[in-house]
C-alpha positions in Angstrom: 4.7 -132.8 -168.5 5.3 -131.5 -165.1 3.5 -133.0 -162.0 0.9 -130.4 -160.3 2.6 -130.1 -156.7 0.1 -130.7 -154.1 0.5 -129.2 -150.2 1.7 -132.7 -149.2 5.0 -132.8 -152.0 6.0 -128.6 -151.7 9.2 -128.3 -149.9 8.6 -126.8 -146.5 10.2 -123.9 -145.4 11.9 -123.6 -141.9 12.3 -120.0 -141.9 10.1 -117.3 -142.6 10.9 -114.4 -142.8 9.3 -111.7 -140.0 8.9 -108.1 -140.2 9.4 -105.8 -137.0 8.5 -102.4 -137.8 8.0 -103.1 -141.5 12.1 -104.5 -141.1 12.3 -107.8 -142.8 14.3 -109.9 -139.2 16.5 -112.5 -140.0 14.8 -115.4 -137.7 18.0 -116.8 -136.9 19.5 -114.0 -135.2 16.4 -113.3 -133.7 16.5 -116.9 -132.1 20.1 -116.3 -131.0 18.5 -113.3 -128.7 15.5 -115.2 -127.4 18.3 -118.3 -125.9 17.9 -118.1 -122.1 21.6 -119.6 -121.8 22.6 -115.6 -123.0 23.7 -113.5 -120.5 21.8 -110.4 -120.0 23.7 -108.2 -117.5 27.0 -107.2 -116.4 29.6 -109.2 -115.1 32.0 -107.8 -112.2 35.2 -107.1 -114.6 32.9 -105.2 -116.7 31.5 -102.4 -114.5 35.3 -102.1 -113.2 36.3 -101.4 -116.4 33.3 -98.9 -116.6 34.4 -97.3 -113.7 37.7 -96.9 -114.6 36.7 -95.3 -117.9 34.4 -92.8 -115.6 37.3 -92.1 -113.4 39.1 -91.2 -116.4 36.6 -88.7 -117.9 35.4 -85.5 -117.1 35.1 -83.3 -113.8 33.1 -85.7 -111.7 34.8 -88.6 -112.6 34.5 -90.4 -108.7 31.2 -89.3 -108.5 30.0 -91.0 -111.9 32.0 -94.0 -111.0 30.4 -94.3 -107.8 27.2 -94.2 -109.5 27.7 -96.4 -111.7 29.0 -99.1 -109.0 26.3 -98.1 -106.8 23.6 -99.0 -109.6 25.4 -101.9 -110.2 25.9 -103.4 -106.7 22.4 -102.4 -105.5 19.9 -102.4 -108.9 18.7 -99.3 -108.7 16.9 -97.7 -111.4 18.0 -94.3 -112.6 15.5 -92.1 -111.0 16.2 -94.1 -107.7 20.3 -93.6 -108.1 19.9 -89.6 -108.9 17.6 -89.0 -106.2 19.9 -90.3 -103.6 20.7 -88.0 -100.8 23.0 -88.5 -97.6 20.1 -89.0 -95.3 19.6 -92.1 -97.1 23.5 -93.2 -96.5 24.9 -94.5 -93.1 28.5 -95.1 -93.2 28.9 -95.9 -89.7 26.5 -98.7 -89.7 27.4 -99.5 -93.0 23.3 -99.3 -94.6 21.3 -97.4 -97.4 18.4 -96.7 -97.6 17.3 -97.6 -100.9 13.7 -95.6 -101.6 12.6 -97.4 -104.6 10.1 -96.4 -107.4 7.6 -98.0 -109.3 5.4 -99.5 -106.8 8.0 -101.6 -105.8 8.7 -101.5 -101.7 11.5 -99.4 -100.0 14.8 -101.9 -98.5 18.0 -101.4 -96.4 20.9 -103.0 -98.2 24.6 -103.1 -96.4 27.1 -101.5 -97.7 30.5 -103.3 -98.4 34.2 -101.6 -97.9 34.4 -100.7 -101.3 31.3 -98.9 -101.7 31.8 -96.9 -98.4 35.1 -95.6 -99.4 34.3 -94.2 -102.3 31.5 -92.5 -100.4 33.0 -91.1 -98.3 35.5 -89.7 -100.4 32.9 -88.4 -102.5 31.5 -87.3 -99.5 34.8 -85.7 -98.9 35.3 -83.5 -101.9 32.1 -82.4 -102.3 31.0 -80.9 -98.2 27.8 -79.2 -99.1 26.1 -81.8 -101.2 22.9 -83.1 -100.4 
């Protein structure tokens, strides 16, 4: 005769399995993403190699590599990098004007060597820009 097995003497399971839009997750690898040791952004090597890839592609190669820098360096949102305009850049005094979205309040931020000459060699090859 087999024993009835109460709450108390079941095994206990230590993962359950979760469904995110009716996807059964494995909890482990969903643990893996929730660690806060993970690092969730770019690291300097990384957006180089980005912008080497950008400089390497297409027409406006400079120009997509500057973004992407730009972006980088000063955490700008999309709609804040491709609304930039020249007005906004100082070379001389080496500022921008970053006019930020959201709610979230407009800044100066210096700009260093790097990111001033590839402005103003974009600014350079392209005369009439805004």
């Amino acid at each position: 005769m087999i024993p009835k097995q109460t709450a108390a003497s079941r095994p206990v399971r230590t993962t359950l399995p979760t469904t995110v839009s009716g996807k059964v997750v494995n909890l482990r690898t969903q643990r893996e993403h929730d660690q806060p040791d993970r690092r969730e952004y770019l690291t300097e090597s990384q957006v180089e190699d980005l912008c080497a890839a950008a400089r390497k592609t297409g027409r406006y190669g400079h120009r997509d590599a500057t973004m992407i820098l730009m972006a980088f360096r000063h955490g700008l949102r999309v709609s804040e990098l491709v609304s930039l305009t020249w007005s906004q850049v100082d070379l001389n005094a080496s500022r921008l004007k970053v006019i930020r979205r959201k709610g979230s309040e407009d800044s100066i931020h210096p700009l260093r060597g790097r990111e001033i000459r590839a402005l103003r060699q974009l600014r350079r090859e392209n005369p009439g820009s805004r």
